[in-house]
LUMGULO-9515 format. One line per field, with one value per residue (C-alpha): chain; residue number from 1; y, x, z. Coordinates in pm, whole numbers, plus 50000, padded with zeros to 5 digits. Example, Ala and Ser with C-alpha at 12.3 -4.5 7.8 and 13.67 -1.06 7.14 Angstrom:
% LUMGULO-9515
mol = A:A
seq = 1:2
north = 49550:49894
east = 51230:51367
up = 50780:50714
This chain:
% LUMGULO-9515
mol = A:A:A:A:A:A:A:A:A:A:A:A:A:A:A:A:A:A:A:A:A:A:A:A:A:A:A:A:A:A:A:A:A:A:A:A:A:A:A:A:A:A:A:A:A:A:A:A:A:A:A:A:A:A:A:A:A:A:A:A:A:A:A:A:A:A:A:A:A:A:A:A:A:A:A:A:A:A:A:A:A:A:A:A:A:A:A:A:A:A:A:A:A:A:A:A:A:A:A:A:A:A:A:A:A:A:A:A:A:A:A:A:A:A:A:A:A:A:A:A:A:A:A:A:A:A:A:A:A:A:A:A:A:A:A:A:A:A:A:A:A:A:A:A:A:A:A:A:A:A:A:A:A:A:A:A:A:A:A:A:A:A:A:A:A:A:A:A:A:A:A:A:A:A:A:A:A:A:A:A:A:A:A:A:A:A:A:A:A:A:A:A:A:A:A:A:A:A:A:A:A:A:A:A:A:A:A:A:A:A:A:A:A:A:A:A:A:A:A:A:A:A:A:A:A:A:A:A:A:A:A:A:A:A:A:A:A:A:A:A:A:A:A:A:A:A:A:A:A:A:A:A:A:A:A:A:A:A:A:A:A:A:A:A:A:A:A:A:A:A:A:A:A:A:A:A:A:A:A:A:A:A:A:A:A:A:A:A:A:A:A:A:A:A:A:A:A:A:A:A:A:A:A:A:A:A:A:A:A:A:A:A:A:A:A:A:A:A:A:A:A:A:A:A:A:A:A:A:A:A:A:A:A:A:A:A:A:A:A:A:A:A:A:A:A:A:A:A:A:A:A:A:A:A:A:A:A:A:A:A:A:A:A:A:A:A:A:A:A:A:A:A:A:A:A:A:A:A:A:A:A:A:A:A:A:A:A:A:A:A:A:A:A:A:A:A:A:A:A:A:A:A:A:A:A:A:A:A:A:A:A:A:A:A:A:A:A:A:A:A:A:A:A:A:A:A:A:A:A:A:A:A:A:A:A:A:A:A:A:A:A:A:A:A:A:A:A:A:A:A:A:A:A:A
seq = 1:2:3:4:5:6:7:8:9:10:11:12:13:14:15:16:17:18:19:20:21:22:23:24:25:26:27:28:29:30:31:32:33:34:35:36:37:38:39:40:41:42:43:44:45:46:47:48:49:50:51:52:53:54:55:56:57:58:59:60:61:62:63:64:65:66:67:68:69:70:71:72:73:74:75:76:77:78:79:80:81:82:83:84:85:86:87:88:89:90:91:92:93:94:95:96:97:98:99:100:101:102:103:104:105:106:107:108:109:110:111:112:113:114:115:116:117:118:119:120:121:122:123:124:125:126:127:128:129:130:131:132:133:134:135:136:137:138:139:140:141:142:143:144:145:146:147:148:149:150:151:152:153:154:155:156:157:158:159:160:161:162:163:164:165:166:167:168:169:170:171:172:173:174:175:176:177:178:179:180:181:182:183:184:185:186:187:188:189:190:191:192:193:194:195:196:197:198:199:200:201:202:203:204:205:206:207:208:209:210:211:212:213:214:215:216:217:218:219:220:221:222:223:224:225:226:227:228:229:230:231:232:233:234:235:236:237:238:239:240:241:242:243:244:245:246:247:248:249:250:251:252:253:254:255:256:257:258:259:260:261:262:263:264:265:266:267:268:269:270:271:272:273:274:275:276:277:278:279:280:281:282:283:284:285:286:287:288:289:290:291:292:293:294:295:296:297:298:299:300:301:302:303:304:305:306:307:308:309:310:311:312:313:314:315:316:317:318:319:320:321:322:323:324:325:326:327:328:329:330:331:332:333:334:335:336:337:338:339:340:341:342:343:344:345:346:347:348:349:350:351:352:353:354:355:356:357:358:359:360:361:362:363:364:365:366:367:368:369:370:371:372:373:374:375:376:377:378:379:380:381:382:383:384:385:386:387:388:389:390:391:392:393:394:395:396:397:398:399:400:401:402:403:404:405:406:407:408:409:410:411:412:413:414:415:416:417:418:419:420:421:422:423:424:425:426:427:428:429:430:431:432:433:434:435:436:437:438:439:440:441:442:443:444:445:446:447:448:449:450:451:452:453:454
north = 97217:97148:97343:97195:97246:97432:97293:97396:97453:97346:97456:97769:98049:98276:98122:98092:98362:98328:98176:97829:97763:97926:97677:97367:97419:97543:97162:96999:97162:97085:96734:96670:96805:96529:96281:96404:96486:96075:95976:95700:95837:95719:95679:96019:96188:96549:96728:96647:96885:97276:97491:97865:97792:97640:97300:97050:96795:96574:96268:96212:95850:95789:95474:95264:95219:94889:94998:94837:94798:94587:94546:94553:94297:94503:94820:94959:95201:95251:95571:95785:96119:96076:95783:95687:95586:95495:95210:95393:95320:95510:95499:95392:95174:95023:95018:95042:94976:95177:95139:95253:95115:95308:95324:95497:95689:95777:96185:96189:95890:95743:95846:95828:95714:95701:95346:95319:95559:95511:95532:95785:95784:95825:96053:95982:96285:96235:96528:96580:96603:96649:96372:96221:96191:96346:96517:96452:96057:95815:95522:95253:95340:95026:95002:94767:94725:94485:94203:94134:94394:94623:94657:94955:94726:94561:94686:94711:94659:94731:94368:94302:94073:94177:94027:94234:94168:94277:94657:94962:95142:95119:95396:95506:95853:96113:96232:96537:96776:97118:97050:97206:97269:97482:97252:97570:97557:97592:97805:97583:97246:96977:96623:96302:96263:95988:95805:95451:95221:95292:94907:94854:95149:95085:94743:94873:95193:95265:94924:94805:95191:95127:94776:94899:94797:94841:94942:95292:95405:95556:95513:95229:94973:95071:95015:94633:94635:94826:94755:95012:95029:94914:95196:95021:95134:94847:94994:94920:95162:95539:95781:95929:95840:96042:96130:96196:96363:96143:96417:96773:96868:96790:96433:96241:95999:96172:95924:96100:95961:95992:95879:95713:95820:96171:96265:96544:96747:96658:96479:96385:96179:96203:95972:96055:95931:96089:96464:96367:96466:96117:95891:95547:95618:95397:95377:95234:95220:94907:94908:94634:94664:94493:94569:94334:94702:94884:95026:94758:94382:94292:93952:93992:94286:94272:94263:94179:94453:94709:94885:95146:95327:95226:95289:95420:95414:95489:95276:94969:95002:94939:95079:95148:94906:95045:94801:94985:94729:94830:95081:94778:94863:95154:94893:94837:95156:95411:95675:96007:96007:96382:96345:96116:96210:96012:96131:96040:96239:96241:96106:96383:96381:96116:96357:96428:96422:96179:96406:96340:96236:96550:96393:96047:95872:95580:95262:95033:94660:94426:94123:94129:94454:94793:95115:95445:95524:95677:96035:96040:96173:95833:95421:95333:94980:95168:95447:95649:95893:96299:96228:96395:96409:96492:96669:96727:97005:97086:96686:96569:96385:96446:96247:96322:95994:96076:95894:95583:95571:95562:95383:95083:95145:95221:95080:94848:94762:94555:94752:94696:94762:94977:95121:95437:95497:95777:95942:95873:95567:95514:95820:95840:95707:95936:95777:95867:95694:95824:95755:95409:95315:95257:95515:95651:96012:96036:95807:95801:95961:95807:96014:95977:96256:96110:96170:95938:95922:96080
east = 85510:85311:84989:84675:84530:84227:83885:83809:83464:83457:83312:83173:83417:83245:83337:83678:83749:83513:83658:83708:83432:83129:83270:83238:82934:82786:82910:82700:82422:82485:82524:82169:81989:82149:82047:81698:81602:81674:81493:81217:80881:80754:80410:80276:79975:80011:80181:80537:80540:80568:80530:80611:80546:80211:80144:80046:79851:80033:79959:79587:79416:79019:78901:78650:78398:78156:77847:77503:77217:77276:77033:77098:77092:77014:77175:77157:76907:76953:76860:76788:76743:76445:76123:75946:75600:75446:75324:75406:75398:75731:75662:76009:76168:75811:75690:75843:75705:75875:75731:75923:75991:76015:75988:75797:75894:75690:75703:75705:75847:75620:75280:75069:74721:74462:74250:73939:74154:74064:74179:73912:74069:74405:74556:74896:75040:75377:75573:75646:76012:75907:75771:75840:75633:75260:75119:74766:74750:74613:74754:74644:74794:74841:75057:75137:75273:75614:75630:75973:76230:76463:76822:77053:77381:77310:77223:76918:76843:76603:76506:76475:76150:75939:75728:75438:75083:74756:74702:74633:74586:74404:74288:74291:74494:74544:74975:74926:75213:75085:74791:74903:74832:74905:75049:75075:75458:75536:75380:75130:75316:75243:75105:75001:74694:74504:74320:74418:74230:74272:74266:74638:74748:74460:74686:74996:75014:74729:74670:75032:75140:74861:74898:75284:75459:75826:75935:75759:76015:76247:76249:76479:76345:76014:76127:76204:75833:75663:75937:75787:75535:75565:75433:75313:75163:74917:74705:74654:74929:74961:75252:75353:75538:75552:75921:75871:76041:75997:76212:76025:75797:75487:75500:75373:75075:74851:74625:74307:74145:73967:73971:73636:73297:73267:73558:73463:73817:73984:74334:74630:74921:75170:75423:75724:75924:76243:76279:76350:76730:76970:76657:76690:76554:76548:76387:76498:76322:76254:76187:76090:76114:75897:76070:75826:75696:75995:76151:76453:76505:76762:76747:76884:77142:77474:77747:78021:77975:77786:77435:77329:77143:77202:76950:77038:76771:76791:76625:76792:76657:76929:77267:77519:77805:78108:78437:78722:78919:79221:79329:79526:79788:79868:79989:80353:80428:80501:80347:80213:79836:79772:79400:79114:78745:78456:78129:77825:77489:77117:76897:76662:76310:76316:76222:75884:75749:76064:76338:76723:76936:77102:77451:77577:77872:78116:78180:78450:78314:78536:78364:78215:78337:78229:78364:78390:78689:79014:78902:78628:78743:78654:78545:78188:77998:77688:77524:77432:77571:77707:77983:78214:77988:77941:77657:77454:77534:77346:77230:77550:77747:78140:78406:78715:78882:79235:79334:79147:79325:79652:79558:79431:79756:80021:79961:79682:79802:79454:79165:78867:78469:78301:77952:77692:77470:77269:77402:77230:77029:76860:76666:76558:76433:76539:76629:76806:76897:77192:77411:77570:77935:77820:77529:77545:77507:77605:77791:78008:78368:78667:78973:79267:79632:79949:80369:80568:80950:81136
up = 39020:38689:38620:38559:38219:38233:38110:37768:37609:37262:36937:37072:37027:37170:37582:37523:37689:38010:38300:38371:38677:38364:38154:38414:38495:38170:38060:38320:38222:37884:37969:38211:37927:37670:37929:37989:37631:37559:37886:37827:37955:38316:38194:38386:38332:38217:37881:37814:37506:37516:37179:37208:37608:37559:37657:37415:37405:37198:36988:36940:36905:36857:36993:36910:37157:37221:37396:37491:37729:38021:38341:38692:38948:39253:39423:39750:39862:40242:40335:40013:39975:39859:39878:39548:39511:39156:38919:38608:38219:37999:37652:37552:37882:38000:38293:38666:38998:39289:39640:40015:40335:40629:41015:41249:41529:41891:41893:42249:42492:42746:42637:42890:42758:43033:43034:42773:42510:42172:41837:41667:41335:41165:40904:40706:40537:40347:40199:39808:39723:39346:39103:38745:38482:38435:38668:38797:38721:38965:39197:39389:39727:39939:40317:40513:40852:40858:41078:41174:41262:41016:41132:41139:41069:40726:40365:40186:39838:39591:39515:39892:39974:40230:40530:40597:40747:40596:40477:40693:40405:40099:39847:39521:39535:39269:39267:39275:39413:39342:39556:39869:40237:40521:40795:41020:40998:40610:40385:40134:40126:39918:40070:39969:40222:40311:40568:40749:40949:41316:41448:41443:41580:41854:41917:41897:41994:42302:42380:42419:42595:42834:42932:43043:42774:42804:42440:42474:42711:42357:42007:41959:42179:41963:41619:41779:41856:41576:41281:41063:40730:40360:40102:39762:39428:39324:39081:38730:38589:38560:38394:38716:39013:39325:39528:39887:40202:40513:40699:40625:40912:40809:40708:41001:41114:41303:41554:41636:41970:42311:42642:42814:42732:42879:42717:42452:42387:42068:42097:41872:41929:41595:41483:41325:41021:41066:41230:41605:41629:41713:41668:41472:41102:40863:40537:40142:39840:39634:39304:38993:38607:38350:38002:37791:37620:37589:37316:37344:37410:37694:37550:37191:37260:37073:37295:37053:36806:37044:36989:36778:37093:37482:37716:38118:38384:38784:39035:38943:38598:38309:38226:37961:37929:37742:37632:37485:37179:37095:37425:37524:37217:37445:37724:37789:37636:37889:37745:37928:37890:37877:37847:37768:37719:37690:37503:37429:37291:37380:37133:37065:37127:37384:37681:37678:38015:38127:38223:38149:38439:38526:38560:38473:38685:38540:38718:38681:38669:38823:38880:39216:39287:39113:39181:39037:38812:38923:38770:39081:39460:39597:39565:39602:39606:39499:39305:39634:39755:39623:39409:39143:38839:38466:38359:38081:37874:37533:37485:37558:37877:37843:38076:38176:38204:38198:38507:38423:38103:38273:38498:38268:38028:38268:38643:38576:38227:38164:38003:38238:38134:38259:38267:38322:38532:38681:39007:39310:39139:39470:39538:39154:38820:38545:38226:37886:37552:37413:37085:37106:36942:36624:36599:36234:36337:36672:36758:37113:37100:37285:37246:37420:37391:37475:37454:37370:37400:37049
């Protein structure tokens, strides 16, 4: 019987001698990695190069990047965290108007009003979240009682028009949020404070519970009835506008009344804006832009060769739109995008009384639909909402935007624009202007790392 030859390894002396089963499979071994090492890339994210067992990043590119100013149409503002109230001047974006909707809720089912109750006075106090701009200024408060119902089931948005019948409400108010007042449950809270005429809640509220109205009987067949009140700044301008907590304890309309002649004992019936548990709130902000003094002209930007600064506002103010020439020669390629950062620096001196956003988000722009890039945990179709963030660090906003790189070069293989915008636009009106593409001295950085095949 003739013996099999045994496998020999070549060209390495040294293994001659080892047995023949080392030798097999030291040859396979030897033969994936000749395979792998001239394996085309897959187009991953993440390093494909290690020196002395470090990771590298690998090959470096610095794009150009087209920015500019852009407005918005509208976004949605169901809900916020936050009201805002204010008919305010900035020195560098000019001047916004921000005014609230919001409902109002029975604190107690069923009242029972006994006949020839009436409405004494009433009292509106509303909460301060915080405020923006200078402290102290005066506005023209105005409400106004809506006359056809809000629903729970669609959107609202800050250009919404609304329907409302003459004012409840009507004084000139200083913002003032460090004027406080002990509501008996918190210690020294701050208020806006003011007085309303008592007519209309005499109509709808005692009149309409004592004639047996059926709505009374819970809070959503009442926000049917009494759809809720519209909370506007129309005074002649100030450099302050007011953010508000409809939820905390002590905001709440506070009717004042009695019942028949002989009756000499104080009473109070409150209404609610939002604290009873599983109850139907509802409230949105609205808000309007007049950019005729500002500091830039939406009409004459340059959206072919970018801006030298770009200009970001919440509250459906204006934005930063960013197109990226030349990423596309990345397309095709199937190169591993290790990382990609975005940056961009605060123009200096621009704060004043006007504080920075405290984190920016990007959105992709895809027509009718905008979302937020691939780097984020999730898609939006708004700026509301808590979402992965960057935010600001010595004058400066820095992105990670590794995934949307690949994503645009590798999956999507078309290079999308995008834009910036504040977080949470809806609950506030923070604004920034920040180094554009072609700022001389600080201009925005787009950097992208990346493996190719060797």
């Amino acid at each position: 019987m003739s013996q099999k030859k045994p496998l020999r390894c070549t060209n390495l002396s040294l293994l001659k001698a080892m047995p023949n089963k080392f030798c097999l499979a030291l040859s396979l071994i030897i033969a994936v990695a000749l395979i792998t090492s001239c394996e085309k890339s897959n187009g991953s994210i993440g390093s494909g190069k290690f020196i002395d067992d470090r990771p590298e990043l690998g090959e470096k590119l610095s794009f150009p990047v087209v920015s500019y100013t852009q407005s918005w149409d509208s976004i949605s503002t169901k809900n916020p965290a936050q009201v805002i109230l204010g008919n305010y001047e900035d020195p560098i974006f000019g001047r916004t108007n921000a005014s609230f909707f919001t409902r109002i809720l029975l604190s107690k089912s069923s009242p029972d009003f006994g006949e020839g109750t009436i409405c004494d006075s009433v009292k509106f106090r509303v909460a301060y979240s915080s405020y923006y701009g200078v402290e102290g200024d005066e506005i023209g408060l105005k409400v106004y009682p809506m006359l056809v119902e809000q629903y729970d089931s669609i959107s609202y948005f800050s250009n919404r028009v609304m329907n409302y019948g003459p004012a409840i409400a009507d004084s000139n108010l200083v913002l003032g949020p460090r004027d406080t007042i002990d509501n008996g449950v918190d210690t020294l809270v701050g208020y806006l404070s003011f007085d309303a005429d008592p007519s209309y809640f005499q109509a709808n509220i005692f009149d309409a519970a004592i004639n047996g109205a059926s709505h009374f009987a819970d809070n959503a067949d009442f926000v049917k009835q009494v759809p809720g009140l519209y909370f506007t700044d129309e005074g002649a301008g100030s450099t302050i506008a007011g953010y508000f907590n409809l939820e905390a304890s002590g905001s709440l309309i506070q009717l004042y009344y009695h019942t028949g002649i002989d009756d000499t004992i104080a009473k109070v019936f409150n209404l609610t804006f939002g604290q009873n548990f599983g109850d139907p709130t509802l409230s949105y902000n609205l808000f309007s832009n007049d950019y005729a003094n500002a500091q830039f002209d939406l009409d004459i930007i340059d959206t072919l060769n970018g801006e030298v600064l770009t200009y970001i506002q919440g509250g459906s103010g204006v934005r930063t739109f960013l197109k990226f020439p030349y990423l596309d020669t990345l397309i095709g390629k199937g190169y591993s995008i290790n990382k990609a950062e975005l940056s961009f620096d605060v123009l200096q001196g621009t704060a004043g009384q006007y504080r920075f956003p405290g984190s920016l988000i990007i959105i992709q722009d895809q027509d009718t639909v905008q979302r937020l890039i691939k780097d984020y945990l999730s898609d939006i179709t708004s700026t509301g909402g808590t979402v992965a963030r960057t935010d600001i660090r010595e004058f400066n906003y820095t992105f990670n935007v590794t995934r949307m790189v690949h994503d645009f070069v590798n999956d999507r293989e078309d290079i999308l624009p995008v834009f910036l915008a504040p977080s949470s636009s809806s609950s506030n009106i923070y604004r920034v202007v920040l180094g554009g593409g072609i700022h001389p001295v600080i201009p925005a950085q787009f950097n992208v790392f990346y493996t190719r095949s060797n």
